[in-house]
C-alpha positions, 0 to 999 in steps of 0.5 A, a space after each residue: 494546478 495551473 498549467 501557465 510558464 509561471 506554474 510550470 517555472 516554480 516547479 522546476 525551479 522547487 525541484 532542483 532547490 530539492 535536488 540541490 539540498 539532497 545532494 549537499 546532504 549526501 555530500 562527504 565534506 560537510 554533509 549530514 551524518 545520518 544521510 551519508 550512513 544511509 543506502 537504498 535497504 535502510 531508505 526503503 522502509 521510510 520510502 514505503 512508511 511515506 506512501 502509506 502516509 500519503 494513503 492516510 492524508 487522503 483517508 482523511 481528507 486533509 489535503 494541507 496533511 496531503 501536501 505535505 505528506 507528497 513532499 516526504 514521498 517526493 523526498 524518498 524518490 530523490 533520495 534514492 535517486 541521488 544515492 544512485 546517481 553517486 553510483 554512476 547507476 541513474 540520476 533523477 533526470 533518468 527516473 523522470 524519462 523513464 516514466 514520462 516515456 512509460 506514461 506515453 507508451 502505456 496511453 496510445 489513445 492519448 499520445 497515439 492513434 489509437 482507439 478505446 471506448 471505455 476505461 476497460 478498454 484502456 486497462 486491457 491495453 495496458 496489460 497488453 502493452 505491459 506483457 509486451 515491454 516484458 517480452 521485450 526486456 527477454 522475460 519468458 514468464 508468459 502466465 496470467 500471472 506474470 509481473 506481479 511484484 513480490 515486493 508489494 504487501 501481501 494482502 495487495 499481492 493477494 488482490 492482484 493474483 486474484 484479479 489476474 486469474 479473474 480475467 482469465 474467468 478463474 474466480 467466484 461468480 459473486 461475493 456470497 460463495 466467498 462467504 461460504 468459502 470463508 466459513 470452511 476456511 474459519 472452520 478449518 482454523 478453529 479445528 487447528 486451534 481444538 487439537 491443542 499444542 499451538 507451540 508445536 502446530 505453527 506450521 498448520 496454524 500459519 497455513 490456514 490462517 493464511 487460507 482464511 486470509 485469503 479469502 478475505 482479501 477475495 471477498 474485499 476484491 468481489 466488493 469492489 472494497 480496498 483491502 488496505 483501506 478497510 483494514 485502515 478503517 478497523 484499526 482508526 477504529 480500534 484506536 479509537 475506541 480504546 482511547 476512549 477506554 484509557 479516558 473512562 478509566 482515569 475519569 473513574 481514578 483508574 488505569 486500564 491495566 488495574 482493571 480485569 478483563 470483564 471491567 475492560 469489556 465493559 468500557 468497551 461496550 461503553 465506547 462502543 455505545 457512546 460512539 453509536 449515539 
């Protein structure tokens, strides 16, 4: 997008139309229904559904789908941000400083003398910079592993504590002992599963499986793989091929659910086959 007045005035301008329309929905007298019901835990949700949203217009490489999706992202961000301002807590015009000022702060090899040769040299400042705003704001939490959300996913969650511990040298040397890990890890789980009363052995089941998982994400990690993005990838694929199944069967005067398991796996087989040629 261009950087001229003109581009620049449109954009202020479509901001405050938004801010405008947030808040005449919000407001009591005449406002919508829906919105004046909502808070920041009802939102939150959307706020999260809206940023996958946006993570699978990008996916597919639909950058109309892309535009749109940013604005019912932007969306949440004034939402919340109106919802606060009527708290007397901030104001939207509060969430653009503070990130601009971050942005600025966060980049001193931009906005500031400072030097970096690479984009490995700008990641380790910002950890730098990020573990000193922490101290500043009193946090004592001084381990590798300080600052790392609890509200994010977990497979995210998972990723992140291990690339923290990575750079502190705790982690596999490559992705094939990964494998073998997650090979004990399966072994493990499948011995839970042969002891049998899977009502009454959750607990174990839910440990190992998380172990197993784990790893996974791990090995995602040491193959420079998005988690979240393959995981996307299984279930379009998943999605996919069962639609097909559905298609097959009625083509043939059935339903899928009249069909046992052994004609659904031949289906499958089928869609699979179709898809590989």
């Amino acid at each position: 997008m261009s950087d001229t007045p003109t581009a620049g005035n449109a954009a202020s301008t479509e901001l405050e139309r938004l801010l405008a329309i947030m808040a005449r929905l919000r407001d009591p007298q005449g406002g919508c229904p829906w919105d004046l019901e909502q808070n920041f835990a009802t939102i939150a949700p959307y706020t999260i559904e809206e940023a996958y949203e946006v993570a699978d217009a990008i996916d597919r490489g639909d950058l109309d789908d892309l535009c749109d999706e940013l604005g019912d992202l932007l969306l949440q961000v004034v939402f919340h941000a109106r919802m606060a301002e009527e708290q007397g807590a901030f104001a939207f015009a509060d969430v653009a400083r503070a990130i601009s000022d971050k942005m600025q702060r966060r980049h001193p090899h931009v906005f500031a003398d400072v030097s970096v040769e690479d984009a490995d040299g700008v990641m380790r400042n910002w950890d730098a910079i990020k573990r000193a705003e922490r101290a500043a704001k009193g946090d004592q939490d001084t381990s590798a592993l300080a600052g790392i959300s609890r509200g994010l996913p977990e497979w995210q969650r998972a990723v992140k504590l291990q690339s923290r511990a990575a750079k502190v040298g705790f982690d596999w040397p490559g992705p094939l002992p990964v494998l073998d890990k997650a090979a004990e890890e399966l072994q493990e789980l499948r011995e839970e599963f042969e002891r049998g009363d899977i009502a009454g052995n959750k607990a174990r089941l839910q440990e190992e499986l998380g172990d197993l998982l784990f790893v996974c994400a791990n090995l995602a990690r040491h193959a420079d793989i998005d988690l979240g993005a393959a995981l996307r990838g299984a279930n379009h694929k998943f999605e996919r091929r069962f639609r097909a199944m559905e298609a097959q069967a009625g083509e043939q005067g059935e339903t899928l659910a009249a069909l046992d398991l052994d004609a659904q796996e031949a289906l499958w087989q089928h869609a699979k086959a179709a898809e590989k040629a």
